[in-house]
C-alpha positions in Angstrom: -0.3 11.0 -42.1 -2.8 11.3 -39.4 -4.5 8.7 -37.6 -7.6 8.5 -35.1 -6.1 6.0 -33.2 -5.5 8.8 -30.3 -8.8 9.2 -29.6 -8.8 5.5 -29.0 -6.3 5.8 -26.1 -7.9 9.0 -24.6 -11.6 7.3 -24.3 -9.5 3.8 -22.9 -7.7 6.2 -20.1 -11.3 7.9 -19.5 -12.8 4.6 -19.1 -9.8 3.3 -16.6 -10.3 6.9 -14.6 -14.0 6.3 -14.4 -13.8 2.4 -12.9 -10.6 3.3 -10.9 -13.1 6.0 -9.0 -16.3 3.8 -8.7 -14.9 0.6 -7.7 -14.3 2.0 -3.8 -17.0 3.5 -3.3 -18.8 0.2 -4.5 -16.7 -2.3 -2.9 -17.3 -0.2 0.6 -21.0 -0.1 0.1 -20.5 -4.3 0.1 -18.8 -4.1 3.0 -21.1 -1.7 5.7 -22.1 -3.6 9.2 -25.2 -5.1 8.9 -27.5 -5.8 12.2 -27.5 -9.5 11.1 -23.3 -9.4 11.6 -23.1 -7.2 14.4 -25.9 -10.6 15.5 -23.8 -12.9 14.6 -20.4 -11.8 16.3 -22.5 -10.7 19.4 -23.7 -14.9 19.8 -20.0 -15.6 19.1 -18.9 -13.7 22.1 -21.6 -14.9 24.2 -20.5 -18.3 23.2 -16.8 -18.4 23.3 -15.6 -15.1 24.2 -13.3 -14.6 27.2 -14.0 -13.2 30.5 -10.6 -12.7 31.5 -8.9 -10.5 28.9 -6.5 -7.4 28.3 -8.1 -5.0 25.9 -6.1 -2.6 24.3 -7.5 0.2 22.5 -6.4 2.8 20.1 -9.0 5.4 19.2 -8.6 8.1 16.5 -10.9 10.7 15.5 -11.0 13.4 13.0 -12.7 16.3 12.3 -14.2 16.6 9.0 -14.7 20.5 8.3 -15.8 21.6 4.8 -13.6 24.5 4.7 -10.7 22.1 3.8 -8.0 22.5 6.4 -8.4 19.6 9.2 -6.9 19.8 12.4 -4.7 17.5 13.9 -6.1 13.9 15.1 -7.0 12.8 18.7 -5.6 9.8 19.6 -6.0 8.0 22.6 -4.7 4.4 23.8 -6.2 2.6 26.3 -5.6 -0.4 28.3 -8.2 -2.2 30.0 -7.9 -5.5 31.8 -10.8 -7.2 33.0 -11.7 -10.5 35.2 -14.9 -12.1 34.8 -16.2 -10.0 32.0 -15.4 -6.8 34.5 -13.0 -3.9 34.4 -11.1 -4.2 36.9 -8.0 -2.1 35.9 -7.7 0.7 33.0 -4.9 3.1 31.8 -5.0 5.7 29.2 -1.8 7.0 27.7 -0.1 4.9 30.0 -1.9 6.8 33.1 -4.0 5.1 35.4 -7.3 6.0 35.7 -10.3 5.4 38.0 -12.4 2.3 36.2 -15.9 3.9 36.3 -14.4 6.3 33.1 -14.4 3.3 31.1 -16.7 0.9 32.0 -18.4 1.1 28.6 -15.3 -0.5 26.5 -16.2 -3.8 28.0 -17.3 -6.4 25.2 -21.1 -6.0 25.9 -20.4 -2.0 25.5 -18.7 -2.4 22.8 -21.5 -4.0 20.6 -23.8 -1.5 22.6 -21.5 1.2 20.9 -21.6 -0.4 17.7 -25.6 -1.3 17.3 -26.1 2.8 18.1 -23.6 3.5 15.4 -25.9 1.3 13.0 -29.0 3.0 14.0 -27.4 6.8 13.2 -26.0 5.9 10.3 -26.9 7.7 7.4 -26.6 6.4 3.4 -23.9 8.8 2.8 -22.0 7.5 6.0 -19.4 4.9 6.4 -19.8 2.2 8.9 -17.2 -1.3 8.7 -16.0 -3.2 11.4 -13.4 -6.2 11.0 -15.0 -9.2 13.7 -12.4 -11.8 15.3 -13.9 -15.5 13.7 -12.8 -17.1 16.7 -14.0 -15.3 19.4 -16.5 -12.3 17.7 -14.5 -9.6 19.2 -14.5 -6.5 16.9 -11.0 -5.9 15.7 -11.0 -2.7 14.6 -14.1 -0.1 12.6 -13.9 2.8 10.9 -16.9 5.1 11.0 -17.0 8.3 8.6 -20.2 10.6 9.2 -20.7 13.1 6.6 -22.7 16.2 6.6 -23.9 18.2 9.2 -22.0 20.2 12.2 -20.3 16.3 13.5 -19.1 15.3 10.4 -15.7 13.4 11.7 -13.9 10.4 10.7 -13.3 7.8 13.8 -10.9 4.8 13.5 -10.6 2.3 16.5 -7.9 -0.9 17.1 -8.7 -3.4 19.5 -6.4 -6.1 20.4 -7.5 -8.8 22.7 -5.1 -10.5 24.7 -6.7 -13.5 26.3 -5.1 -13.9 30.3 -4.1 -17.5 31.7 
């Protein structure tokens, strides 16, 4: 005897496909950087960030090509120490190098970098950023731009290390 109770299963396993696929992309639209956060962490800073500190950096970028094949990742580390909000010693790949390179990964640069990120962002991008609640320093963001000759996929670590 046959029974319809296999169409049953096959619409319940559509169903599952379809919400396993949409809930991402809907849980990272509730998560983008807003101005009002990138606000909010920048008073944070002002208010209880650190000027001496050790900032170390890990930067990845990707190309995004739409012939399929994507090339290897740069990475790059960085270590930058600086004294009274200034850089006053910086390293990358465990090289030293003069400061001037990397002036801009100061705290204030930092959120300069970000806010510019926020005003090129497109609604087919990707833009979310993981703020320290105790200090407002941003942790780490991932920015995905889609479309066009740039499209890359960007992915930064920062780790804070407050100096006595």
């Amino acid at each position: 005897m046959v029974t319809g109770r296999w169409k049953w299963f096959f619409l319940l396993l559509a169903m599952t496909g379809i919400v396993a696929a949409l809930l991402p992309v809907i849980f990272s639209r509730e998560r983008q950087l807003t101005g009002d956060e990138l606000r909010r962490a920048q008073a944070v800073w002002a208010t209880r960030g650190p000027g001496d500190y050790t900032l170390l950096v890990r930067w990845k970028k990707q190309e995004l090509s739409k012939e399929g094949g994507r090339p290897a990742p740069v990475v790059m580390r960085l270590k930058l120490r600086f004294r009274d909000s200034r850089l006053v010693e910086a390293s990358r790949d465990g090289n030293f190098i003069p400061v001037d390179q990397f002036s801009d990964w100061g705290a204030e640069g930092v959120f300069r970098k970000l806010q510019g990120f926020l005003d090129r962002v497109k609604p087919k991008d990707y833009l979310v950023v993981d703020f320290a609640p105790t200090d407002g320093h941003p942790r780490h963001w991932v920015l995905v731009t889609r479309g066009g000759p740039d499209s890359c996929r960007e992915e930064v670590d920062l780790v804070l290390a407050p100096t006595r």
